[in-house]
C-alpha positions as CSV (number, residue, x, y, z in Angstrom):
1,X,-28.1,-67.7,-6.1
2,X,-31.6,-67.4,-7.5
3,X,-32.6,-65.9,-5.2
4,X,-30.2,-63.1,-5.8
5,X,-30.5,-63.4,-9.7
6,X,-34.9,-62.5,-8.7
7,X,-33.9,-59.6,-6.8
8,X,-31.8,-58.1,-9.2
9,X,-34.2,-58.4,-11.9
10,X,-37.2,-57.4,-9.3
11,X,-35.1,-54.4,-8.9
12,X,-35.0,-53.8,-12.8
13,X,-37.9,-54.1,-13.6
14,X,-39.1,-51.7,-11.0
15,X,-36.6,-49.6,-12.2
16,X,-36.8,-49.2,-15.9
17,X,-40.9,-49.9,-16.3
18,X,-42.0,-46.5,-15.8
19,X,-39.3,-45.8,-19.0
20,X,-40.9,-48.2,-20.8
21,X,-44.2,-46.7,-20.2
22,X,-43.3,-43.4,-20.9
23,X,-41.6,-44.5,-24.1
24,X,-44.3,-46.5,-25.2
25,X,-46.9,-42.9,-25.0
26,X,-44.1,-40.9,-26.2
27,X,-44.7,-39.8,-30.0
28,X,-41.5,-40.4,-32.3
29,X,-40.2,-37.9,-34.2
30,X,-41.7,-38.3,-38.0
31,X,-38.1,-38.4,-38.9
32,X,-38.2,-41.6,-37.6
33,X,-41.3,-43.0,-39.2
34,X,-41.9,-45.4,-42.2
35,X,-44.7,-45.0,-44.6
36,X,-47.1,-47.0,-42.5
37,X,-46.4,-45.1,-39.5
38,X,-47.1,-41.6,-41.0
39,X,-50.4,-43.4,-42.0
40,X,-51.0,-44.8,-38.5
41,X,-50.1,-41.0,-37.3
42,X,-52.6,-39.4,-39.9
43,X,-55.5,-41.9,-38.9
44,X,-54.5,-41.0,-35.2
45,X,-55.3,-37.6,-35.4
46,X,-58.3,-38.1,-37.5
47,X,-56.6,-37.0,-40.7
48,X,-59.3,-37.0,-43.3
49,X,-58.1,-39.6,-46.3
50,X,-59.2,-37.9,-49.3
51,X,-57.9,-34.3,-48.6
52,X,-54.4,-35.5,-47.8
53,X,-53.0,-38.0,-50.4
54,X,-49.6,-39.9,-49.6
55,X,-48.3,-40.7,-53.2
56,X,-51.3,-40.6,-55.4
57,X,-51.3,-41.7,-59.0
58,X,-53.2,-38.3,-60.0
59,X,-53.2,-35.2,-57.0
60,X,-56.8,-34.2,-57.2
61,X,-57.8,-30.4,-57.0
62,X,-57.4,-29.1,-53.5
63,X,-55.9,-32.1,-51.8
64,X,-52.4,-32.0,-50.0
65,X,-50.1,-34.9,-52.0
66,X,-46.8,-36.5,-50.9
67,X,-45.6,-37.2,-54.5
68,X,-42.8,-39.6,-55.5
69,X,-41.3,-38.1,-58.6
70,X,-39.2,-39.2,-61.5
71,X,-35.7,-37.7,-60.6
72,X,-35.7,-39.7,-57.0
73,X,-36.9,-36.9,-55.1
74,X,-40.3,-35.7,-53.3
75,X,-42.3,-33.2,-53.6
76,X,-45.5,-32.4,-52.1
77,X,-47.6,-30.1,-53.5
78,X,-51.4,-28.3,-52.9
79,X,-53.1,-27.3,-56.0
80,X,-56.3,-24.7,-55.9
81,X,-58.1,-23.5,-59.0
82,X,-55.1,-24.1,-60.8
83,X,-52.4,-22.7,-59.2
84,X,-49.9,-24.4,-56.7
85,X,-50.8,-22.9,-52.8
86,X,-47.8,-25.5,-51.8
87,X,-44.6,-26.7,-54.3
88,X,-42.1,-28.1,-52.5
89,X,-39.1,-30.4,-53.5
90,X,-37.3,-32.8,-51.1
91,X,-34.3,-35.0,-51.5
92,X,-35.4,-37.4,-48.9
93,X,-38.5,-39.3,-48.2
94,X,-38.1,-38.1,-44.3
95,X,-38.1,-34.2,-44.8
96,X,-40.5,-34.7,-47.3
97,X,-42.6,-36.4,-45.0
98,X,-42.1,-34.3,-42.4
99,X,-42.8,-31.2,-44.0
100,X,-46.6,-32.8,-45.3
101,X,-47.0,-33.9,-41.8
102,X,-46.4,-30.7,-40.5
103,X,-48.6,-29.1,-42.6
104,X,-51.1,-31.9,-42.4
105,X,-51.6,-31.5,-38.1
106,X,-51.1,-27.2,-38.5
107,X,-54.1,-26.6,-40.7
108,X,-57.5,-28.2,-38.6
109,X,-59.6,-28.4,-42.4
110,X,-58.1,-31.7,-42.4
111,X,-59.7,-33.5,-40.2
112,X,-62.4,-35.3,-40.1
113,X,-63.8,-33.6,-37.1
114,X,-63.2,-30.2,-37.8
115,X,-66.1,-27.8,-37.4
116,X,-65.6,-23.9,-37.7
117,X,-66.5,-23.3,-34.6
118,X,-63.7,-25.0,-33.0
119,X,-61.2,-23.0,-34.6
120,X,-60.1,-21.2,-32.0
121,X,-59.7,-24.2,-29.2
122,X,-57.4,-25.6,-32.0
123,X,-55.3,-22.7,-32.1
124,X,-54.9,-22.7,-28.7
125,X,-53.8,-26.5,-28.9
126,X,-51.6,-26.2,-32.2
127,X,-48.2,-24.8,-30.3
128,X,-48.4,-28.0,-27.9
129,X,-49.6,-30.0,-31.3
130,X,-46.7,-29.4,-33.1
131,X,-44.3,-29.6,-30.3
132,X,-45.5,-33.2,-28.9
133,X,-44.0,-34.7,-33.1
134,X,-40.7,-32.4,-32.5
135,X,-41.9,-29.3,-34.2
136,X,-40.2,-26.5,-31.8
């Protein structure tokens, strides 16, 4: 009988690994993230800190800013020289994080890395980008 018991999970195990694996590299969908895991995402794909702020006490000139605000919803906004480049309100934490993120890994000024002259490699790259977090 234990024998048999062996076997069958042998035969598992073999069967369902290569799942786990896959699941294990797969990306989830942001909708399915917590706060810490959009941070783990952004420091992932070399997100740079100070240009994309996740619910800052002040939003600083320039910076992207996943805001909290007083009525229970979200907003996140992009202010330059004054005037709002982004304003947008959400009524949950997920699209509002979704949207940010999306903007966050579509624009390559904000990260770390980015150099002008690879502007072109990343547009290239930003279809499958977007795609691999369940942007289609």
């Amino acid at each position: 009988m234990n024998n048999t018991n062996e076997n069958i999970s042998s035969t598992i195990k073999k069967t369902f690994e290569p799942l786990a694996k896959l699941y294990e590299t797969t990306p989830k969908k942001l909708d399915d993230y917590s706060y810490d895991e959009l941070k783990e995402e952004l420091k992932k794909n070399n997100i740079n800190e100070k240009a994309c702020l996740i619910y800052p006490t002040l939003c600083i000139e320039g910076a992207l800013c996943l805001c909290r605000e007083n009525d229970d919803s979200w907003s996140v906004t992009l202010n330059e020289r004054g005037e709002y480049r982004v304003k947008e309100k959400f009524y949950t934490e997920n699209d509002a994080c979704r949207f940010f993120f999306m903007k966050v890994i579509s624009d390559p000024t904000y990260r770390n890395d980015f150099q002008p002259s690879d502007l072109l490699e990343f547009l290239k790259r930003k279809k499958d980008l977007l795609k691999k977090y369940g942007y289609e």
